[in-house]
ZALOPA-91726 format. One record per atom (N, C-alpha, C): atom name; x, y, z; residue in three letters. Coordinates in pm, whole numbers. Layout:
<nodes>
<node><name>CA</name><c1>X</c1><c2>Y</c2><c3>Z</c3><resn>ALA</resn></node>
...
</nodes>
This chain:
<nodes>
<node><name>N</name><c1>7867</c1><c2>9321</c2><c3>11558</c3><resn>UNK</resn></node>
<node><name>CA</name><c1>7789</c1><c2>9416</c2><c3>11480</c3><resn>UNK</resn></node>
<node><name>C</name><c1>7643</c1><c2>9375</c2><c3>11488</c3><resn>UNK</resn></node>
<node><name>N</name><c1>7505</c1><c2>9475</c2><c3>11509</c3><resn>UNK</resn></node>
<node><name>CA</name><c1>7394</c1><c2>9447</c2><c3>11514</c3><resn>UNK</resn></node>
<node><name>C</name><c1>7338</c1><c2>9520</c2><c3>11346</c3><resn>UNK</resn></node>
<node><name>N</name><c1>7208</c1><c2>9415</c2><c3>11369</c3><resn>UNK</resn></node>
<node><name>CA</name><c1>7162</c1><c2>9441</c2><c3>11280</c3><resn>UNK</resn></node>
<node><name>C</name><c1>7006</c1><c2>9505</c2><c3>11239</c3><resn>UNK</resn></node>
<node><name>N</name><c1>6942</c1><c2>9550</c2><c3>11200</c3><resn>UNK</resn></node>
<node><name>CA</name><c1>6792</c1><c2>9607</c2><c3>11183</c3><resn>UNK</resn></node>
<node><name>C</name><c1>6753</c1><c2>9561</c2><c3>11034</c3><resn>UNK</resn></node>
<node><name>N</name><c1>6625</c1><c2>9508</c2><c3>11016</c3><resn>UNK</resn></node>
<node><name>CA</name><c1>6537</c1><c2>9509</c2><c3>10904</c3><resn>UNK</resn></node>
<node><name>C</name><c1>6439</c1><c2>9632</c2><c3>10899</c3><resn>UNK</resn></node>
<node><name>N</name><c1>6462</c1><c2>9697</c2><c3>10792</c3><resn>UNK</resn></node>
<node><name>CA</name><c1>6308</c1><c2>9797</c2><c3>10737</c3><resn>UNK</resn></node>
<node><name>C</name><c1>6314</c1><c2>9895</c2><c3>10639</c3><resn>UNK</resn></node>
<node><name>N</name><c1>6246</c1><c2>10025</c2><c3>10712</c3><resn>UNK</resn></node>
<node><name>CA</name><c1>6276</c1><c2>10095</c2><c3>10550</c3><resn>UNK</resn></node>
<node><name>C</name><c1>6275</c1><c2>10244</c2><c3>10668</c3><resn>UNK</resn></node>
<node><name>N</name><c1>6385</c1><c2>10270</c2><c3>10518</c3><resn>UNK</resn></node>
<node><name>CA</name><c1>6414</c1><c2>10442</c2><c3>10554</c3><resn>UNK</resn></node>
<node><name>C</name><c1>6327</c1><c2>10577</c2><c3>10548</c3><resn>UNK</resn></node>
<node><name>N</name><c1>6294</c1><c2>10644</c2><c3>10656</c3><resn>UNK</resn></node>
<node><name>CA</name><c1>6187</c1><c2>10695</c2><c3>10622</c3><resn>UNK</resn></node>
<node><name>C</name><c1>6201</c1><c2>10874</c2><c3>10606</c3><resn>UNK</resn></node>
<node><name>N</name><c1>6355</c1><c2>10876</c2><c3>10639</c3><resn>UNK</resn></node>
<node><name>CA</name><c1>6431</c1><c2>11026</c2><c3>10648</c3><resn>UNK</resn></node>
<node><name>C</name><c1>6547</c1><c2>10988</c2><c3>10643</c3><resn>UNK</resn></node>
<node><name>N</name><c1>6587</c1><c2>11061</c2><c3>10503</c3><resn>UNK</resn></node>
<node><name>CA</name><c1>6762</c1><c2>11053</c2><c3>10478</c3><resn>UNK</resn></node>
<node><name>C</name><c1>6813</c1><c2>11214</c2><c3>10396</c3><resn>UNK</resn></node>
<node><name>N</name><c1>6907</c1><c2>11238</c2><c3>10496</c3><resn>UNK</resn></node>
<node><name>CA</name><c1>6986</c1><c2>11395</c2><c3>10484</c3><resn>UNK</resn></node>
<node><name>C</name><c1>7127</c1><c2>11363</c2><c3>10446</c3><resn>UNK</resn></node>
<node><name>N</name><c1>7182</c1><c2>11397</c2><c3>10367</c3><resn>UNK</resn></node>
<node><name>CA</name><c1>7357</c1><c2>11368</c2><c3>10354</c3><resn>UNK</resn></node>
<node><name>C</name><c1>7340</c1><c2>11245</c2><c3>10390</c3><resn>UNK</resn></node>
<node><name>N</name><c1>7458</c1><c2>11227</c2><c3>10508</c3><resn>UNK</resn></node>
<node><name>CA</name><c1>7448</c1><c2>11065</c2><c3>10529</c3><resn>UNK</resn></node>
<node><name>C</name><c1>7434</c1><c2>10996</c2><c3>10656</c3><resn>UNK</resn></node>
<node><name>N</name><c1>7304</c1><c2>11089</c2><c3>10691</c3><resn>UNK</resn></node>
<node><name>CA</name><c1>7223</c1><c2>11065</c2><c3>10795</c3><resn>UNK</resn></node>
<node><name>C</name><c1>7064</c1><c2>10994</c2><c3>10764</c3><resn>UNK</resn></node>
<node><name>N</name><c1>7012</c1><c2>10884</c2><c3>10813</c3><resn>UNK</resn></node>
<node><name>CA</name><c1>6905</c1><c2>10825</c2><c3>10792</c3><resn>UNK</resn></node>
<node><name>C</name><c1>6827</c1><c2>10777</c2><c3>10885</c3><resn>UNK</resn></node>
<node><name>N</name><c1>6727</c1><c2>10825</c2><c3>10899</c3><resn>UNK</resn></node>
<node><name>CA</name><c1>6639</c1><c2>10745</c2><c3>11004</c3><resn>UNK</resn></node>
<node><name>C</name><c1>6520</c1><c2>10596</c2><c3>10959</c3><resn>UNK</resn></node>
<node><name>N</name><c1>6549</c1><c2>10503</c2><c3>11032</c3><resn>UNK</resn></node>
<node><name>CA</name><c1>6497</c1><c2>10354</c2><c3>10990</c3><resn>UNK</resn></node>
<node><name>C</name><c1>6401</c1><c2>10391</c2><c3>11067</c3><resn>UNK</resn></node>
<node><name>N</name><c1>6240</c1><c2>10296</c2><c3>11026</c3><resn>UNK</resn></node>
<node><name>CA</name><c1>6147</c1><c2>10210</c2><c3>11069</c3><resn>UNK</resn></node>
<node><name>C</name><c1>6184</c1><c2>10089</c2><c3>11069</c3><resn>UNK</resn></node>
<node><name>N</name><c1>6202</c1><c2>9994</c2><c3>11175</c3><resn>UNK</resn></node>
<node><name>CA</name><c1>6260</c1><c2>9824</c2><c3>11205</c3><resn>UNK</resn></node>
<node><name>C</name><c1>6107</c1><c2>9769</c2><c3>11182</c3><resn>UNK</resn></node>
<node><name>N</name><c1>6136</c1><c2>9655</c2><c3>11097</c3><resn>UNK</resn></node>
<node><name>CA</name><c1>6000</c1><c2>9587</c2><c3>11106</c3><resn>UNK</resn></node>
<node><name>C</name><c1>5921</c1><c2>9569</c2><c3>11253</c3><resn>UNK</resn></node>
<node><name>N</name><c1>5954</c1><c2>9594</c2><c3>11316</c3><resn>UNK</resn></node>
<node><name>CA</name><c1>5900</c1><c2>9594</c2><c3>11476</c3><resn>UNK</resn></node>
<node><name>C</name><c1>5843</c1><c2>9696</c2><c3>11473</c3><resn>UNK</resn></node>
<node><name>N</name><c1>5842</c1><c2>9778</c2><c3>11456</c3><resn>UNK</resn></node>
<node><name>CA</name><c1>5807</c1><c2>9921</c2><c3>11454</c3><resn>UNK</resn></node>
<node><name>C</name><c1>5875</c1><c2>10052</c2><c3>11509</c3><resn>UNK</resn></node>
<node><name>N</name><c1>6025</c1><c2>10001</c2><c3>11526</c3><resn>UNK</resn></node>
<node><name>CA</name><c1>6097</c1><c2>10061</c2><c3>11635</c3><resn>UNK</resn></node>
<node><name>C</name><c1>6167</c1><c2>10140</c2><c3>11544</c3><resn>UNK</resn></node>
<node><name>N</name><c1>6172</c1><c2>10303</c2><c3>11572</c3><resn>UNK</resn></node>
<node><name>CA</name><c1>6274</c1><c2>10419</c2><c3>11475</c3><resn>UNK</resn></node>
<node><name>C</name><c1>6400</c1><c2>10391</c2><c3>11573</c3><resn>UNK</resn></node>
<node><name>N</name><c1>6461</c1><c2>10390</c2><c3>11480</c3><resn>UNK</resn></node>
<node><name>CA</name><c1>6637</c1><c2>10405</c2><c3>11467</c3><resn>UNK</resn></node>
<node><name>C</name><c1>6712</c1><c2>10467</c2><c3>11377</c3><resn>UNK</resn></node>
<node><name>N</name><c1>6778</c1><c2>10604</c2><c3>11418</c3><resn>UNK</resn></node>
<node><name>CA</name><c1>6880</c1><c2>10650</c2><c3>11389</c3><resn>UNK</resn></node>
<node><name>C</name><c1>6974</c1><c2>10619</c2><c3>11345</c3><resn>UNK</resn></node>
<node><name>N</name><c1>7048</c1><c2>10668</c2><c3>11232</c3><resn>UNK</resn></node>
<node><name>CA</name><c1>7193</c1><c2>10593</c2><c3>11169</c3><resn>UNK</resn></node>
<node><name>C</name><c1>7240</c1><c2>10771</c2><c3>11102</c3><resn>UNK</resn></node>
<node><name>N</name><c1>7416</c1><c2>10723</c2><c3>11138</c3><resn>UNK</resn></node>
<node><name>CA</name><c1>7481</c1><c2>10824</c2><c3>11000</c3><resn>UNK</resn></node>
<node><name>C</name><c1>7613</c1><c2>10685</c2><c3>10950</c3><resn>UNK</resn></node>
<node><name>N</name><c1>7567</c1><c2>10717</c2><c3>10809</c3><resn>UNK</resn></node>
<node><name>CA</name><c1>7694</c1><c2>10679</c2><c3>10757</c3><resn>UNK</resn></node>
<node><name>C</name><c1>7823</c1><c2>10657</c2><c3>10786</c3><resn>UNK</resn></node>
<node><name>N</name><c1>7877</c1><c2>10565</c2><c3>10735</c3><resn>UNK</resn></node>
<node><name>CA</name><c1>8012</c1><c2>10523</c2><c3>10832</c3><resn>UNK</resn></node>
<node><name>C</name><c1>8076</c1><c2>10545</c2><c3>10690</c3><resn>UNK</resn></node>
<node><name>N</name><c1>8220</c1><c2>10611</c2><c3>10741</c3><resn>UNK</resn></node>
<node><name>CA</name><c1>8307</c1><c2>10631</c2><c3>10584</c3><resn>UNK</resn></node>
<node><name>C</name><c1>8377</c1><c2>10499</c2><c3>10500</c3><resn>UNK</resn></node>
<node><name>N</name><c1>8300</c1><c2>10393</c2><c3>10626</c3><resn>UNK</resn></node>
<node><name>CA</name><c1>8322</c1><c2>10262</c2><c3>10506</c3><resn>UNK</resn></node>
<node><name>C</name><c1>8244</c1><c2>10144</c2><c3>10468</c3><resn>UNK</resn></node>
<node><name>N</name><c1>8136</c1><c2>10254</c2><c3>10468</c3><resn>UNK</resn></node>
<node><name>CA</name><c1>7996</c1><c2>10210</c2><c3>10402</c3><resn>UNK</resn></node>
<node><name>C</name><c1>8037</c1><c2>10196</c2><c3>10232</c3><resn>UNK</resn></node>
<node><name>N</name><c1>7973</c1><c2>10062</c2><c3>10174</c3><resn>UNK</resn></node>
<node><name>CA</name><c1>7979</c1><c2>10118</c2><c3>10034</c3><resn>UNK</resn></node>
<node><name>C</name><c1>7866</c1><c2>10193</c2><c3>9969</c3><resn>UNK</resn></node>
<node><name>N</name><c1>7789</c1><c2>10235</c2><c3>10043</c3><resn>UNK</resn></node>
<node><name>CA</name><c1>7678</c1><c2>10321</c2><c3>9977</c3><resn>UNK</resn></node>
<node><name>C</name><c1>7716</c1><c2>10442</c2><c3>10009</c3><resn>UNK</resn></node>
<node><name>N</name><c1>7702</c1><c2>10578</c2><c3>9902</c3><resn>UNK</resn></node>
<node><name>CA</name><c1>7735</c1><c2>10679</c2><c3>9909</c3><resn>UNK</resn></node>
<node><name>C</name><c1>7593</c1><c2>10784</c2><c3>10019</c3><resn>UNK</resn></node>
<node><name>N</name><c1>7623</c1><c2>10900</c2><c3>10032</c3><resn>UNK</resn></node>
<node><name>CA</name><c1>7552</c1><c2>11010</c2><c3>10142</c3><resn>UNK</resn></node>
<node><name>C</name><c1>7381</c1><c2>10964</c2><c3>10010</c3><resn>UNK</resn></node>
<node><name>N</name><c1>7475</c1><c2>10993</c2><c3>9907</c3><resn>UNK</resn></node>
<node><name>CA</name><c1>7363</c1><c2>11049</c2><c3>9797</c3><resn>UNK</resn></node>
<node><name>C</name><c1>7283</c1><c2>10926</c2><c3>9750</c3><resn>UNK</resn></node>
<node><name>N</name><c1>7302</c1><c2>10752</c2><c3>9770</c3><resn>UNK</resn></node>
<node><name>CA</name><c1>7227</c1><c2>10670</c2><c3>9750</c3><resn>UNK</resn></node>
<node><name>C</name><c1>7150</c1><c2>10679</c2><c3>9892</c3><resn>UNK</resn></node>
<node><name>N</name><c1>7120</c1><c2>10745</c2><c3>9982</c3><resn>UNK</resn></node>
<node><name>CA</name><c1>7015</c1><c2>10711</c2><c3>10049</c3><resn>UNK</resn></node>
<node><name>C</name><c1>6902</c1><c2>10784</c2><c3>10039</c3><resn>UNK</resn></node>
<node><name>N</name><c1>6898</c1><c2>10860</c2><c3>9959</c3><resn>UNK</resn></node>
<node><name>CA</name><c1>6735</c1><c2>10976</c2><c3>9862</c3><resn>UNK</resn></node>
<node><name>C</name><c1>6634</c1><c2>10838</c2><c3>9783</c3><resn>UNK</resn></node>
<node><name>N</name><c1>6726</c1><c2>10789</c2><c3>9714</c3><resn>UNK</resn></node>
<node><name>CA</name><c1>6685</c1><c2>10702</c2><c3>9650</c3><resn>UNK</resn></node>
<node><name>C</name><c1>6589</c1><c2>10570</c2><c3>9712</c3><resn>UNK</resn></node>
<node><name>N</name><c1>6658</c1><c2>10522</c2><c3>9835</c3><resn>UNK</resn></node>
<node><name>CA</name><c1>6595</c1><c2>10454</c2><c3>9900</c3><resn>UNK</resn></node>
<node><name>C</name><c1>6510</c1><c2>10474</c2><c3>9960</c3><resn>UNK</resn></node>
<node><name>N</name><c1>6508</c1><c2>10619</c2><c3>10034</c3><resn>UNK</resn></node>
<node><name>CA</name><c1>6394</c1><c2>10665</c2><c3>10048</c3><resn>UNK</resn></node>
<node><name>C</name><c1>6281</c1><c2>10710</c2><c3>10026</c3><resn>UNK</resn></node>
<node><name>N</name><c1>6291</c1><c2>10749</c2><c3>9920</c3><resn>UNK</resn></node>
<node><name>CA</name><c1>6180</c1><c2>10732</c2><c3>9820</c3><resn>UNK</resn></node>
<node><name>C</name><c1>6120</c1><c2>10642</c2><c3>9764</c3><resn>UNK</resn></node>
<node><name>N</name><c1>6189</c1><c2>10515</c2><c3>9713</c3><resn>UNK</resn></node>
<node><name>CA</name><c1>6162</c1><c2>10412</c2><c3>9718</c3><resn>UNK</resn></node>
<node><name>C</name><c1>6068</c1><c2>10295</c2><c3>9814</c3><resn>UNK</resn></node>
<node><name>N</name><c1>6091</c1><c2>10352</c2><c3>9901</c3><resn>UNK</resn></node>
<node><name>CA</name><c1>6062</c1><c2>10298</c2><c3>10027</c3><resn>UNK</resn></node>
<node><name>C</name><c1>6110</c1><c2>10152</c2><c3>10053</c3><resn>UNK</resn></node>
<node><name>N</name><c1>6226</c1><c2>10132</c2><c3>9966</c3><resn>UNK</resn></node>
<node><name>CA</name><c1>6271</c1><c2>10006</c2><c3>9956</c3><resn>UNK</resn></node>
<node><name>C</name><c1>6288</c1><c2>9936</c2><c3>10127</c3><resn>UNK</resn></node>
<node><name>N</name><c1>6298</c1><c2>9780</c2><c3>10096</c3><resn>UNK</resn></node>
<node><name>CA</name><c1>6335</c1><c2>9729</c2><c3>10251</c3><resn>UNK</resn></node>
<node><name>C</name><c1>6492</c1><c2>9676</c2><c3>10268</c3><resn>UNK</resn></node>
<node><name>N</name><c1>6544</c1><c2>9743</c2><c3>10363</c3><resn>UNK</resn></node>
<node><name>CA</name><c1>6679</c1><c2>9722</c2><c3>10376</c3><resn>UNK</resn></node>
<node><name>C</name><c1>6688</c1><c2>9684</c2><c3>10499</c3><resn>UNK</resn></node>
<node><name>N</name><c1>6827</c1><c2>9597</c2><c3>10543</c3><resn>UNK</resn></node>
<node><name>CA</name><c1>6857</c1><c2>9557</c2><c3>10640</c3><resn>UNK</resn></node>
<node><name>C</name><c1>7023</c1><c2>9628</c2><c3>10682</c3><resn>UNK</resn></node>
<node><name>N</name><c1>7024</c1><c2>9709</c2><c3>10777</c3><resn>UNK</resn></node>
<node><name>CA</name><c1>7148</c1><c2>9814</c2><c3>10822</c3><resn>UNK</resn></node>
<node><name>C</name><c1>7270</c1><c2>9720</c2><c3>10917</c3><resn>UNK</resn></node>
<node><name>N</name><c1>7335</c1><c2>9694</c2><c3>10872</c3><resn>UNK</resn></node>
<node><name>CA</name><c1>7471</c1><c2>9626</c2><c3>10965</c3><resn>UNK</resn></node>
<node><name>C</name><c1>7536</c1><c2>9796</c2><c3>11022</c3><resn>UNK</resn></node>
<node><name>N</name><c1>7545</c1><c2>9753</c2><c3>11168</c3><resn>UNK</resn></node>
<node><name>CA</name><c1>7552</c1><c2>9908</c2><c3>11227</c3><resn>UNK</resn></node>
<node><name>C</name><c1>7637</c1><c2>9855</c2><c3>11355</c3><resn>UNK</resn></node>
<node><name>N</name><c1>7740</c1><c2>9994</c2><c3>11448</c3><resn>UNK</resn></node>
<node><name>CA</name><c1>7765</c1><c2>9962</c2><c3>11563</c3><resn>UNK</resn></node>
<node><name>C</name><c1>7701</c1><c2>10073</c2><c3>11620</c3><resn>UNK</resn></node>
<node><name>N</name><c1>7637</c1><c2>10040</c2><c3>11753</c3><resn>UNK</resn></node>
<node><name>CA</name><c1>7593</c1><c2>10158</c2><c3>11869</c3><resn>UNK</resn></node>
<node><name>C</name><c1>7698</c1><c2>10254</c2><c3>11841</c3><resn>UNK</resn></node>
<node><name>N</name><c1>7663</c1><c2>10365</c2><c3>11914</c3><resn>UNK</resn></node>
<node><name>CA</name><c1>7805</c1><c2>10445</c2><c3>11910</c3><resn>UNK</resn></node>
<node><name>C</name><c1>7768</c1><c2>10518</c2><c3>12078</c3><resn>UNK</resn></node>
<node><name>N</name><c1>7871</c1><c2>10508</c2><c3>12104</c3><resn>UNK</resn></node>
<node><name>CA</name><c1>7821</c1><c2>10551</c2><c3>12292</c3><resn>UNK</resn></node>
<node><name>C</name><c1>7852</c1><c2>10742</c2><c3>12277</c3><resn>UNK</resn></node>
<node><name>N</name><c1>7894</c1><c2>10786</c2><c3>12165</c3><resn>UNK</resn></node>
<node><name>CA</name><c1>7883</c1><c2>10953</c2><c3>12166</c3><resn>UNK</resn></node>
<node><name>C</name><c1>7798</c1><c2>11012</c2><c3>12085</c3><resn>UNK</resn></node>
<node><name>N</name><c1>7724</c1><c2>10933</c2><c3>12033</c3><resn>UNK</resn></node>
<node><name>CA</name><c1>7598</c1><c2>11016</c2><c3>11934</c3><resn>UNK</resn></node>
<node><name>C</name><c1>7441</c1><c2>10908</c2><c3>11958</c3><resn>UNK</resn></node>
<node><name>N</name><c1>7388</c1><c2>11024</c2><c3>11943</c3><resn>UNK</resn></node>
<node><name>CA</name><c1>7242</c1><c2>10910</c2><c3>11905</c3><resn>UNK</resn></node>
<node><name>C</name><c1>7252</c1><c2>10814</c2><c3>11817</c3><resn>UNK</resn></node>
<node><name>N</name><c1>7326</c1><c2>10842</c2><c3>11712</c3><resn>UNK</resn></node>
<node><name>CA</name><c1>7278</c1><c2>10745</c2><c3>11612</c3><resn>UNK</resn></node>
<node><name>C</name><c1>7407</c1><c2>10652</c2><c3>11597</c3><resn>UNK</resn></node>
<node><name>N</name><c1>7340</c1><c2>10518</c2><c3>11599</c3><resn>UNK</resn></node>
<node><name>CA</name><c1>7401</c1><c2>10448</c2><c3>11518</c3><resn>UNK</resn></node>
<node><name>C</name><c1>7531</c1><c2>10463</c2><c3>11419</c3><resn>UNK</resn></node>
<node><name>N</name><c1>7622</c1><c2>10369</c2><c3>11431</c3><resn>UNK</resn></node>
<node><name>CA</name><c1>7728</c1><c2>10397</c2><c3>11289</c3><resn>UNK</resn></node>
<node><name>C</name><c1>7696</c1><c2>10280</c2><c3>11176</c3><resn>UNK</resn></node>
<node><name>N</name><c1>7655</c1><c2>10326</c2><c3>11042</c3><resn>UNK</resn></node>
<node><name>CA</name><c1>7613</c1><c2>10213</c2><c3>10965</c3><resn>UNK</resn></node>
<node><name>C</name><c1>7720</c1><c2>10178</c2><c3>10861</c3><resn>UNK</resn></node>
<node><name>N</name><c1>7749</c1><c2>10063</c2><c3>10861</c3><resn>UNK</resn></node>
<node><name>CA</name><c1>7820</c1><c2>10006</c2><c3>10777</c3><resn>UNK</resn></node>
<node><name>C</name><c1>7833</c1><c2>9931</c2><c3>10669</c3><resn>UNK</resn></node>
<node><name>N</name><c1>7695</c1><c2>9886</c2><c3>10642</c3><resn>UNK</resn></node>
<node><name>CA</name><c1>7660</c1><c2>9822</c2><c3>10516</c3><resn>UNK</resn></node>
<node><name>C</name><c1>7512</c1><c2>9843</c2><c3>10537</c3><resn>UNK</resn></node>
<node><name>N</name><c1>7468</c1><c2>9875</c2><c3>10391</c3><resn>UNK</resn></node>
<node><name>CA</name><c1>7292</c1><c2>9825</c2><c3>10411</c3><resn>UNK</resn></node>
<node><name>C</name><c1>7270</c1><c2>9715</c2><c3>10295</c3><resn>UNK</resn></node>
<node><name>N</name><c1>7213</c1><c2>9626</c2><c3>10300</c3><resn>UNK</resn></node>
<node><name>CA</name><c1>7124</c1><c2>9548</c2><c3>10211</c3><resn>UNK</resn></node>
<node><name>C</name><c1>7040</c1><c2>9528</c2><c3>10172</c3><resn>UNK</resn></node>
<node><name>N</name><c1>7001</c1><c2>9591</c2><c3>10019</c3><resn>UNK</resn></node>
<node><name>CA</name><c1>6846</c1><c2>9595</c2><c3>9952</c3><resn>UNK</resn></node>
<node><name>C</name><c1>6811</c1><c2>9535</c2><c3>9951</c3><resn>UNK</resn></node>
<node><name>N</name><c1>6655</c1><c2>9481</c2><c3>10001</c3><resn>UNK</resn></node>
<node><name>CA</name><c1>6601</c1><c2>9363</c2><c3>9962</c3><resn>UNK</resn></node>
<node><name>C</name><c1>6543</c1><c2>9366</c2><c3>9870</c3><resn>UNK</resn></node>
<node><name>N</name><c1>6460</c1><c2>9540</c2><c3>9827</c3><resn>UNK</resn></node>
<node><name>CA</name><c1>6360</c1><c2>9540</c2><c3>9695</c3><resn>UNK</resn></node>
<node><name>C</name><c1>6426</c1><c2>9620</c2><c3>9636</c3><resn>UNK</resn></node>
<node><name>N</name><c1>6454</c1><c2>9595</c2><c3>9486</c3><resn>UNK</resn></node>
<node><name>CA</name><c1>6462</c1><c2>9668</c2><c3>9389</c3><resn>UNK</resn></node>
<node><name>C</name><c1>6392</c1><c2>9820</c2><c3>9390</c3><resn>UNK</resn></node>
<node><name>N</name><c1>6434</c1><c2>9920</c2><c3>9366</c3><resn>UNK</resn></node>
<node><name>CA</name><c1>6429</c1><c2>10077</c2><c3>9375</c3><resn>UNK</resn></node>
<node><name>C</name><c1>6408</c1><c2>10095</c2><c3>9212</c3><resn>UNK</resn></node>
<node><name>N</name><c1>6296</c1><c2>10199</c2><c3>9247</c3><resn>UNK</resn></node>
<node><name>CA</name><c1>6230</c1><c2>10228</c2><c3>9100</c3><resn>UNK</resn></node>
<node><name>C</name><c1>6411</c1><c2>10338</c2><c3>9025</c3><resn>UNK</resn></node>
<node><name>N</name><c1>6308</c1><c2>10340</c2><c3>8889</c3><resn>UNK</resn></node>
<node><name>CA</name><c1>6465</c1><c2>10414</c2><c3>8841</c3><resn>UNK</resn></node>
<node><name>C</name><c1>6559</c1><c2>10259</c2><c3>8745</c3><resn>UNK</resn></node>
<node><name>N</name><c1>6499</c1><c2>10206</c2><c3>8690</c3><resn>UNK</resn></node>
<node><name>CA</name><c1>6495</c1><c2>10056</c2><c3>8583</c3><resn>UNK</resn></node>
<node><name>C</name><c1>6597</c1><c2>9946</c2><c3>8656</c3><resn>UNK</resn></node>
<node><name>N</name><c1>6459</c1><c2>9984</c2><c3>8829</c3><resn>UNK</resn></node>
<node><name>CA</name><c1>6546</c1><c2>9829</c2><c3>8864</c3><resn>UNK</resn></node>
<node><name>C</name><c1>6701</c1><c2>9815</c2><c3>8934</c3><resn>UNK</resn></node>
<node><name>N</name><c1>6774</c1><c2>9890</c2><c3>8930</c3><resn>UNK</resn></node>
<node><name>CA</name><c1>6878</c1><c2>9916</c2><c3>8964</c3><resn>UNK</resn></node>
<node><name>C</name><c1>6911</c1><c2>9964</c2><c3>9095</c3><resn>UNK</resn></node>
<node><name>N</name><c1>6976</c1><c2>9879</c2><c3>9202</c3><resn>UNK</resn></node>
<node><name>CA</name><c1>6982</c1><c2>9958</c2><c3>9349</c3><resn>UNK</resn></node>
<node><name>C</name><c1>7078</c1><c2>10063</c2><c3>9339</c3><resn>UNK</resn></node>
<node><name>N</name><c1>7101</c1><c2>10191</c2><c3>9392</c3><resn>UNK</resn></node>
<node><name>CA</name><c1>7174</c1><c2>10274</c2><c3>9389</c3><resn>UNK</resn></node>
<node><name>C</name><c1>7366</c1><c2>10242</c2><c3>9414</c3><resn>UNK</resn></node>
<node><name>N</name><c1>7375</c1><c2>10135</c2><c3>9472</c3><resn>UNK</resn></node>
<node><name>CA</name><c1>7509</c1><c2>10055</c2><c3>9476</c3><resn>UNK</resn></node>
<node><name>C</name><c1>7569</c1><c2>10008</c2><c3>9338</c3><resn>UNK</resn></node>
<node><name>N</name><c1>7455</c1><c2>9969</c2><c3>9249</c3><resn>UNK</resn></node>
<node><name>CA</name><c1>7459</c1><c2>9939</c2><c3>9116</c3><resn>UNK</resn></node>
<node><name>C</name><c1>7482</c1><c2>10044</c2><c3>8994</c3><resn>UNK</resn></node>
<node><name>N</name><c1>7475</c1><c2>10180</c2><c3>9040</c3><resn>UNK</resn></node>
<node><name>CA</name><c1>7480</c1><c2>10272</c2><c3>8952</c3><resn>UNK</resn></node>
<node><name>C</name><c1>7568</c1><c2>10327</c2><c3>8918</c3><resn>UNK</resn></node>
<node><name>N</name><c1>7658</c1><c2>10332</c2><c3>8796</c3><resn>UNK</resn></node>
<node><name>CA</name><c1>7793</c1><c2>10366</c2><c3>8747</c3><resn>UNK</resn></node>
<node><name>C</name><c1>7862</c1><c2>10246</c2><c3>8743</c3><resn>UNK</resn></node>
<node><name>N</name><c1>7827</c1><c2>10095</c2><c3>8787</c3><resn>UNK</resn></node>
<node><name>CA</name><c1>7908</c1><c2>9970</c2><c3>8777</c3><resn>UNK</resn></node>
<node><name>C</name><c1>7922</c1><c2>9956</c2><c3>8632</c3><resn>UNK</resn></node>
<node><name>N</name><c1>7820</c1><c2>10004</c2><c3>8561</c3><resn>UNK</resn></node>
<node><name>CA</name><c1>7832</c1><c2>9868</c2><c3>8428</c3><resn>UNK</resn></node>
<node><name>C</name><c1>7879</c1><c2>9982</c2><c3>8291</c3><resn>UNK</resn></node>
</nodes>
């Protein structure tokens, strides 16, 4: 599995396009065993939080299949990453 650091700069359902700290755009859709939902990636994007995408190529689509992301910054909205919302 590869990985990317950055931030999301377009997210539709559960389709998202990354900026890599390199400066390199990369494509992703959601993988159905992601634990982040279609609808936590608005949030991040707006946020402009920095995340790091655990993803596999996919040799039949442009994009990426993502399988986990990891917040690094807290997302406005009291602090709470969108993974965190409805836990407590």
């Amino acid at each position: 599995m590869r990985t990317i650091t950055g931030i999301i700069t377009v997210a539709q359902e559960g389709r998202f396009r990354l900026i890599g700290d390199d400066g390199h755009p990369m494509q992703f859709t959601l993988s159905y065993d992601a634990e982040l939902e279609p609808q936590d990636l608005g949030p991040l994007q707006a946020a402009q939080a920095r995340v790091t995408v655990h993803y596999d190529p996919s040799e039949s689509l442009i994009a990426g299949i993502a399988h986990r992301i990891d917040v690094h910054e807290r997302t406005a909205g009291g602090g709470r990453t969108p993974s965190q919302r409805g836990a407590a």
